[in-house]
ROVEXMAR-676865 format. One record per residue (C-alpha): x, z, y; residue number from 1; residue in one letter. Coordinates in steps of 0.5 Angstrom, whole numbers, plus 2048, in hexadecimal, padded with zeros to 3 digits. Example, Ala and Ser with C-alpha at 12.3 -4.5 7.8 and 13.67 -1.06 7.14 Angstrom:
u=819 w=810 v=7F7 n=1 res=A
u=81B w=80E v=7FE n=2 res=S
END
This chain:
u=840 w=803 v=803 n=1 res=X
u=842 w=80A v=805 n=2 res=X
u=846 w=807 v=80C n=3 res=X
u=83F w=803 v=80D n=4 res=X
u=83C w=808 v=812 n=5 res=X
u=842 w=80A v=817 n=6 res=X
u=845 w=801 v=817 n=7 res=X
u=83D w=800 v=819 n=8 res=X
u=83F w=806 v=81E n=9 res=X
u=845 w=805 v=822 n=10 res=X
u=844 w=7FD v=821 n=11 res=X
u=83D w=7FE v=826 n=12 res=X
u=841 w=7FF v=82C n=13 res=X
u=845 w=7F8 v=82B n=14 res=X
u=840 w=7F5 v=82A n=15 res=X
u=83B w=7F8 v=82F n=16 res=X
u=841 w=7F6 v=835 n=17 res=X
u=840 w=7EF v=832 n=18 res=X
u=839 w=7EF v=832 n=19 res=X
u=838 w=7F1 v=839 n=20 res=X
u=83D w=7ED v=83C n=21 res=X
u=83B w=7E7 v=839 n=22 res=X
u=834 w=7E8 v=83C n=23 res=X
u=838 w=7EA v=843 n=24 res=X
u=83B w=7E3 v=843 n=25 res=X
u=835 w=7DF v=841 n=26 res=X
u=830 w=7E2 v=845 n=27 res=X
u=835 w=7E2 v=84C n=28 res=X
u=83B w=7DE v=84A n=29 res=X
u=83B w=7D7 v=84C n=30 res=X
u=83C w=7D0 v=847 n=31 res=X
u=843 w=7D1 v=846 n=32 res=X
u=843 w=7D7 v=845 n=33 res=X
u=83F w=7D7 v=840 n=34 res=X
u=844 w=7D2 v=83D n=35 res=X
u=849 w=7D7 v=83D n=36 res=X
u=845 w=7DC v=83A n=37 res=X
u=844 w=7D8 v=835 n=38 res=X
u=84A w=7D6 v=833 n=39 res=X
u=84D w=7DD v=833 n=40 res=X
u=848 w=7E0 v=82E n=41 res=X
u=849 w=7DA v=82A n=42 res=X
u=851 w=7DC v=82A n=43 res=X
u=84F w=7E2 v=829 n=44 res=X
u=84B w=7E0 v=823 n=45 res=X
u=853 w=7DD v=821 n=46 res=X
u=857 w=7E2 v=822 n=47 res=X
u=852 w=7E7 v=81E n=48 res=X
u=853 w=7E3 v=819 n=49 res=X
u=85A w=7E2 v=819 n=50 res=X
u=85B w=7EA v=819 n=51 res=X
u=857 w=7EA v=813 n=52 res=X
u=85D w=7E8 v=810 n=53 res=X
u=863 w=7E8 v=813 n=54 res=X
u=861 w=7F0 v=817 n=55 res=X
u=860 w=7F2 v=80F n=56 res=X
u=865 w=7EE v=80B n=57 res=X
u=86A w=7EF v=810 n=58 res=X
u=86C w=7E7 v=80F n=59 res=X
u=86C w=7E2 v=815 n=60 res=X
u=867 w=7DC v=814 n=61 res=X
u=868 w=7D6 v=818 n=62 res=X
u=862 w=7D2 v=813 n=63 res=X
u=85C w=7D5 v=815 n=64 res=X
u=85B w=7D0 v=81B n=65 res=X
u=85A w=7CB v=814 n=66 res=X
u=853 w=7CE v=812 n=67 res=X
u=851 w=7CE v=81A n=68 res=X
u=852 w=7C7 v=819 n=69 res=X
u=850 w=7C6 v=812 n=70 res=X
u=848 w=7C9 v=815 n=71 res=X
u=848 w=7C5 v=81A n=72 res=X
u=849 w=7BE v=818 n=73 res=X
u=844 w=7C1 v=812 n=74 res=X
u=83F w=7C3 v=817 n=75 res=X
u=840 w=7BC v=81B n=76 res=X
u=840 w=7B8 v=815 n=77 res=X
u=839 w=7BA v=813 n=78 res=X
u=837 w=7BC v=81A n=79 res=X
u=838 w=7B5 v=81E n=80 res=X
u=832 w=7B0 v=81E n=81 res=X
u=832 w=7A9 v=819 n=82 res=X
u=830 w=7A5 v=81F n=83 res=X
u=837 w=7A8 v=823 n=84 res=X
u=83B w=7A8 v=81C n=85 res=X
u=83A w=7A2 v=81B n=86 res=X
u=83F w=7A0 v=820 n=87 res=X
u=844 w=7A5 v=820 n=88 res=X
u=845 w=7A6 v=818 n=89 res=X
u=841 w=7A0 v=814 n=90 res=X
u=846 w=7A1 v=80F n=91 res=X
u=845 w=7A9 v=80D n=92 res=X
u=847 w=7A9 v=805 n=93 res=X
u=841 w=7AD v=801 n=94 res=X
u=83B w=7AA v=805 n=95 res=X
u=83C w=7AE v=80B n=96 res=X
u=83C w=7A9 v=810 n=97 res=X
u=834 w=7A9 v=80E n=98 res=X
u=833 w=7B1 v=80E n=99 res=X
u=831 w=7B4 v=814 n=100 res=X
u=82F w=7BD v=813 n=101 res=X
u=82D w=7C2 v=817 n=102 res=X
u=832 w=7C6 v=81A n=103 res=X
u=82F w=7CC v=816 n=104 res=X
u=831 w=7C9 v=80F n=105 res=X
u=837 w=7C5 v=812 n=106 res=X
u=83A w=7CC v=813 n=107 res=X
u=838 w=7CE v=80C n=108 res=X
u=83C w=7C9 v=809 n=109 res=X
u=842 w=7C9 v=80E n=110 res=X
u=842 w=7D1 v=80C n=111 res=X
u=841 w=7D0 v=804 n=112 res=X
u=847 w=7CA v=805 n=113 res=X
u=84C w=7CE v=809 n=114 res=X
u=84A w=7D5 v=804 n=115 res=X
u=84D w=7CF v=7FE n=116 res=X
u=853 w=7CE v=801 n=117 res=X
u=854 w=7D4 v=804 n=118 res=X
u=853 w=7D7 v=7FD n=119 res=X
u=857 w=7D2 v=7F9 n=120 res=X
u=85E w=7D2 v=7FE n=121 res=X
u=85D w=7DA v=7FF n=122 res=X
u=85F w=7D9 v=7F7 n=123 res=X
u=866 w=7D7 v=7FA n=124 res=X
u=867 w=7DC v=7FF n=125 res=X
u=865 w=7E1 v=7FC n=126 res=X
u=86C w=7E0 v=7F8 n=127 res=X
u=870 w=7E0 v=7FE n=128 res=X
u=872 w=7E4 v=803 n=129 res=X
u=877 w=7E4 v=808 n=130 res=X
u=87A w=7DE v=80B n=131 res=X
u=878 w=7D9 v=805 n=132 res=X
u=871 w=7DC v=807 n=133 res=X
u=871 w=7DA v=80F n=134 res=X
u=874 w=7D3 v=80C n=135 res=X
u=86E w=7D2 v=808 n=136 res=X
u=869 w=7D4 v=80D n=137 res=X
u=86D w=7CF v=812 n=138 res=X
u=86C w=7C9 v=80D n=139 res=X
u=865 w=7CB v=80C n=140 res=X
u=865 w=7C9 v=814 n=141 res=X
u=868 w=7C4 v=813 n=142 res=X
u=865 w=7C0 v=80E n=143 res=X
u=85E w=7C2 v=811 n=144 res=X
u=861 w=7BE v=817 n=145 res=X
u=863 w=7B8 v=813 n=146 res=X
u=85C w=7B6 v=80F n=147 res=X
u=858 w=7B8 v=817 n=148 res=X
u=85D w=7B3 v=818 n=149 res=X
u=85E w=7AD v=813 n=150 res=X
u=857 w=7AE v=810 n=151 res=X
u=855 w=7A9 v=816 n=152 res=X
u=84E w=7A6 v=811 n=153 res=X
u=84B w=7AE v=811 n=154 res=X
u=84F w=7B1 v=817 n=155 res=X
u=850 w=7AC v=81C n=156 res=X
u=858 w=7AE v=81C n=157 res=X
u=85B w=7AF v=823 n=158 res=X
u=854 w=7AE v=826 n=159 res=X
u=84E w=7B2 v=828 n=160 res=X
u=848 w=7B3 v=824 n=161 res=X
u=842 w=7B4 v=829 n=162 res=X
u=83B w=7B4 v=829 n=163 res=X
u=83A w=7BB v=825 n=164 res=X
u=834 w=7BE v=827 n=165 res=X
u=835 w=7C4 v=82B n=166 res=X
u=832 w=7CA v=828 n=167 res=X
u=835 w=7D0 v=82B n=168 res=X
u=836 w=7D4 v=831 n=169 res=X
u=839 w=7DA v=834 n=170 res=X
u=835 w=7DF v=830 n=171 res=X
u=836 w=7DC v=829 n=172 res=X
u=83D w=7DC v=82A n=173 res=X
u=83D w=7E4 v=82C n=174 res=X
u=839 w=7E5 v=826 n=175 res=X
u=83E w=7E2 v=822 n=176 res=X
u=842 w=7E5 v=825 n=177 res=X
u=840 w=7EC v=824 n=178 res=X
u=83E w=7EC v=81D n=179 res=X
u=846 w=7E9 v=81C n=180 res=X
u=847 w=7F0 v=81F n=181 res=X
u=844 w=7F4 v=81A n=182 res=X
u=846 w=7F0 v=814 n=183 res=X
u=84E w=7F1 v=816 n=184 res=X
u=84C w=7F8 v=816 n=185 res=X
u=848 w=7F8 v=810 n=186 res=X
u=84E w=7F5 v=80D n=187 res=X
u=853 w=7F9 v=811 n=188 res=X
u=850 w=800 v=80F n=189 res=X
u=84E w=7FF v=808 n=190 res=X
u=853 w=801 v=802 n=191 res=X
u=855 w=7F9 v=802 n=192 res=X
u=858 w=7F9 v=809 n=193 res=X
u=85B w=7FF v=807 n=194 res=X
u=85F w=7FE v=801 n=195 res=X
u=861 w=7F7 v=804 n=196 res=X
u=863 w=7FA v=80A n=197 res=X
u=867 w=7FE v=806 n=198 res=X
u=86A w=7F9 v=802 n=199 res=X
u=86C w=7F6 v=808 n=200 res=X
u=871 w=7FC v=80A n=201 res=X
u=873 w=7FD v=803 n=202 res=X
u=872 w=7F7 v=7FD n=203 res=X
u=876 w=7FB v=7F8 n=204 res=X
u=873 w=803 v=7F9 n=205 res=X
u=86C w=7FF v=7FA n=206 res=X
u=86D w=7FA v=7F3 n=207 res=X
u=86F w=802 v=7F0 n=208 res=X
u=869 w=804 v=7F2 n=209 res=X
u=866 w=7FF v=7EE n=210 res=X
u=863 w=7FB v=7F5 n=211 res=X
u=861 w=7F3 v=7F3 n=212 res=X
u=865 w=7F1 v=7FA n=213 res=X
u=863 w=7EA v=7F7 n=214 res=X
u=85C w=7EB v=7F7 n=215 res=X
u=85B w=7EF v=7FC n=216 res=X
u=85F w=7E9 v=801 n=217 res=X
u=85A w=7E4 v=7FD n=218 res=X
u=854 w=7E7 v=800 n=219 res=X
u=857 w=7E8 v=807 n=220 res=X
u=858 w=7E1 v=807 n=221 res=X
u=852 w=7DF v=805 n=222 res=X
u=84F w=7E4 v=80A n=223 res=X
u=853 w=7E1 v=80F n=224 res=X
u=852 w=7DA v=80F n=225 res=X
u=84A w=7DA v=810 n=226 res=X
u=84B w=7DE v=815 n=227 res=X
u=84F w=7D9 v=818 n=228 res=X
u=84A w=7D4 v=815 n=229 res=X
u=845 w=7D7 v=819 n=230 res=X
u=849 w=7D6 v=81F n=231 res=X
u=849 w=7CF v=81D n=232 res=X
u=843 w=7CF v=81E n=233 res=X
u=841 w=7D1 v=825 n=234 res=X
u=847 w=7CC v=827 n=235 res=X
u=843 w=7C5 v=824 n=236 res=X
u=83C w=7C8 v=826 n=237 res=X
u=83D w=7CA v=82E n=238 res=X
u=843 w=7C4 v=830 n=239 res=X
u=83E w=7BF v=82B n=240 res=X
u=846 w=7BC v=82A n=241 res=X
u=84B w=7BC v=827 n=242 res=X
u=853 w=7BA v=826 n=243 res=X
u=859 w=7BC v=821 n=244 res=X
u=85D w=7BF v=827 n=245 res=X
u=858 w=7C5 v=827 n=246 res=X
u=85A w=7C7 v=820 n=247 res=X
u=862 w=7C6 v=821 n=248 res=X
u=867 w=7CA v=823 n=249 res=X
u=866 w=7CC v=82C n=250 res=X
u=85F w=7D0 v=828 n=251 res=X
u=863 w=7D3 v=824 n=252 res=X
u=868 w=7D6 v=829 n=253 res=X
u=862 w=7D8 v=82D n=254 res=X
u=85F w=7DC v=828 n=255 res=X
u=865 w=7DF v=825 n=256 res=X
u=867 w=7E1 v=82C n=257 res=X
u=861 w=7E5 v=82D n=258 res=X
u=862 w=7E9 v=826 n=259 res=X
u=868 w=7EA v=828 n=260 res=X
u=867 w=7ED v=82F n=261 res=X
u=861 w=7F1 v=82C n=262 res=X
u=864 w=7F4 v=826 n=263 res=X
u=864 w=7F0 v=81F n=264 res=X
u=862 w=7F6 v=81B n=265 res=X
u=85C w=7F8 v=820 n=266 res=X
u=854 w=7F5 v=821 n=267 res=X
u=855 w=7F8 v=827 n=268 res=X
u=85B w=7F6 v=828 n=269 res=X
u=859 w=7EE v=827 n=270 res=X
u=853 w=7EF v=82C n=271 res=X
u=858 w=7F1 v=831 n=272 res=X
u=85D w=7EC v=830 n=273 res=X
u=857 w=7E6 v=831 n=274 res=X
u=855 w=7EA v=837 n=275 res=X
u=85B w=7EB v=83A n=276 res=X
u=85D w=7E3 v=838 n=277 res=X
u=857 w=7E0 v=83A n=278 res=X
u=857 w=7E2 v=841 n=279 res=X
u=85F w=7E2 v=842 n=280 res=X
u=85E w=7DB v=83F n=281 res=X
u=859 w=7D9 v=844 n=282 res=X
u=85D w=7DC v=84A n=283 res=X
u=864 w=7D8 v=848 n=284 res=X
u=85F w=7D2 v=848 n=285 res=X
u=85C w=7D3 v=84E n=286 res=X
u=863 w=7D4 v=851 n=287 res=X
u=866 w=7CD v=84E n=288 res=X
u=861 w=7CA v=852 n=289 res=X
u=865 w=7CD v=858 n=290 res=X
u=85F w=7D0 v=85C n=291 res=X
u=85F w=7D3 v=863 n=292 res=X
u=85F w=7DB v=862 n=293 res=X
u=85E w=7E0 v=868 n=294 res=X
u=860 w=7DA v=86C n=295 res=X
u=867 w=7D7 v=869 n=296 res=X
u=866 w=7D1 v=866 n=297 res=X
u=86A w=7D1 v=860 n=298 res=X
u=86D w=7CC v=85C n=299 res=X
u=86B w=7C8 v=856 n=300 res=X
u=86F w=7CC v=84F n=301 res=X
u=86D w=7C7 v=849 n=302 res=X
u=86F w=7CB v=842 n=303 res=X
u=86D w=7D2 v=845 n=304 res=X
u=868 w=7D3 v=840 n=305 res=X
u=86D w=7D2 v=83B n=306 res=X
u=872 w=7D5 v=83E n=307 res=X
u=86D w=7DC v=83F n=308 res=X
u=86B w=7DB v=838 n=309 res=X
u=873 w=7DB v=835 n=310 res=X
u=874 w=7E0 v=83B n=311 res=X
u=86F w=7E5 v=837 n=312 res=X
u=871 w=7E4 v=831 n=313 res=X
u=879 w=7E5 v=832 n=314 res=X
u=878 w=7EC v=836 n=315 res=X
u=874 w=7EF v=831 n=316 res=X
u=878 w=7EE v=82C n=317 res=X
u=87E w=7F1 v=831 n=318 res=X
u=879 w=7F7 v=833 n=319 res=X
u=874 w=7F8 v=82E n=320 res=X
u=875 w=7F5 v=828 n=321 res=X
u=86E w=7F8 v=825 n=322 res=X
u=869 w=7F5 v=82B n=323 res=X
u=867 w=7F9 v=830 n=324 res=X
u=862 w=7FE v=82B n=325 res=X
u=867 w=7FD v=825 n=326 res=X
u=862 w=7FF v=81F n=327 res=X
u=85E w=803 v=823 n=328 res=X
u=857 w=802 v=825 n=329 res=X
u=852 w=802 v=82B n=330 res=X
u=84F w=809 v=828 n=331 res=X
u=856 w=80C v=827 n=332 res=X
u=857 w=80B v=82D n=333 res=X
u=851 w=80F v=830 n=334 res=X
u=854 w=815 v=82B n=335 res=X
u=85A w=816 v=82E n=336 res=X
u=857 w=816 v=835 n=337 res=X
u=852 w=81B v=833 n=338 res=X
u=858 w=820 v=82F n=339 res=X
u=85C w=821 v=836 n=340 res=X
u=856 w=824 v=839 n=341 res=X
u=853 w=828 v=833 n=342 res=X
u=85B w=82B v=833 n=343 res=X
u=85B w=82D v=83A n=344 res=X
u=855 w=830 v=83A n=345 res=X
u=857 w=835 v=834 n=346 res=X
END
């Protein structure tokens, strides 16, 4: 509770920038636009999850996208209309093909259903560490992309679930997005997030001292993943469809490319790198389309976007492995600038 006070302080920044630049867009932007804000508070969402767990524990996670999924399809389910699911998924097991929720109850239920798988497979990786958790993590991925898959009576396999109300707009989503920023750093700064990123450092001084990593992993995880779960959310209720594919690895690579380019350890860090990303990501997909720029046409260059992201990530772990702000945040940065000055005018 201590560290309450000073995260709310140097959270109000972020969070302000996100909130302001939400209303510029939706006041000035036009509709495509607002579509790609939206996205990027919602891989905001996502990766902030992401770095509950992995920025912390200091182990690379490759199944969060399985709880994004697992929200989703809950939301959906319970969100579609009988009349329209009727047609789709007649044969839903446990009576779903007659339910049909509001979005706000949808969404509590998919929450409580990500918090009990999230809270059962943390059991196992908070006993792994090293590769044997990241192979973990993947299979976590994995079955989650086989029973989107195979469970064609509820999920509709390989096709789309459609018809799911659209409920959320921009501003929702940089709500979200700011409150997933002061809970990474209300979980970051307090004595949980210390000793877990300790542990990550050193597991045997961290066990001497007598740190229950296990714990303390347990709980980042289960943090984490309704963290994502909320993203999950915001992608079922403004795209009012869904599909397996969005769950599976070319999200992971995206997501994980902006912790990476940011800073895997940093709050700050993983705002820059969706930023950062989301922009260069729409730059490399305008260009693929082979655009005229300053009166040069230029050719079509399908795969830049996946080019760019493999590109990104391949030159900061060449030049900085940590990210660009490494552990640092955003009011580190302002102190380091303010302390030349204060030095020179001494």
């Amino acid at each position: 509770m201590r560290h309450l006070g000073r995260t709310l302080a140097v959270s109000a920044l972020p969070v302000l920038c996100l909130l302001a630049l939400a209303a510029l867009i939706q006041t000035f932007a036009e509709p495509f636009q607002v579509r790609l804000a939206y996205a990027f508070f919602m891989n905001l969402v996502l990766a902030l999850g992401l770095q509950v767990f992995m920025g912390n524990s200091g182990v690379v996670s490759f199944g969060h996208l399985g709880f994004m999924g697992v929200a989703s399809y809950a939301v959906a389910i319970l969100t579609i209309p009988v009349a329209l699911k009727a047609t789709m998924i007649p044969d839903a097991p446990f009576g779903l093909a007659g339910v049909e929720l509001s979005p706000l109850v949808a969404a509590l239920i998919a929450f409580a259903l990500v918090l009990v798988l999230a809270f059962l497979s943390g059991f196992l990786v908070s006993r792994l560490s090293g590769a044997a958790a990241e192979i973990f993590t993947l299979a976590l991925l994995v079955i989650a992309y086989v029973v989107f898959t195979a469970w064609i009576d509820l999920t509709r396999g390989q096709r789309s679930l459609y018809g799911i109300p659209v409920t959320s707009g921009l501003g929702f989503a940089a709500a979200v997005a700011c409150v997933s920023v002061v809970v990474a750093r209300l979980f970051r700064d307090s004595d949980l997030g210390l000793q877990l990123r300790a542990s990550s450092e050193d597991t045997l001084a961290a066990r001497a001292m007598g740190v229950h990593i296990g714990r303390l992993r347990h709980i980042a995880w289960v943090i984490s993943a309704l963290i994502v779960g909320a993203a999950g959310v915001l992608h079922a209720t403004y795209l009012g469809a869904i599909g397996p594919n969005s769950f599976y690895f070319s999200q992971t690579f995206l997501v994980m490319a902006m912790i990476i380019l940011g800073g895997m350890r940093s709050v700050s860090g993983t705002i820059l790198g969706v930023l950062a990303i989301s922009v260069g990501n729409e730059i490399a997909r305008t260009l693929e389309s082979g655009p005229v720029v300053l009166g040069v046409d230029l050719p079509e260059m399908f795969g830049l976007t996946g080019f760019f992201l493999g590109a990104v990530i391949v030159a900061t772990m060449i030049w900085r492995r940590d990210g660009i702000l490494g552990d640092i945040e955003f009011e580190t940065l302002f102190r380091r600038r303010k302390a030349p000055s204060k030095g020179g005018e001494a």
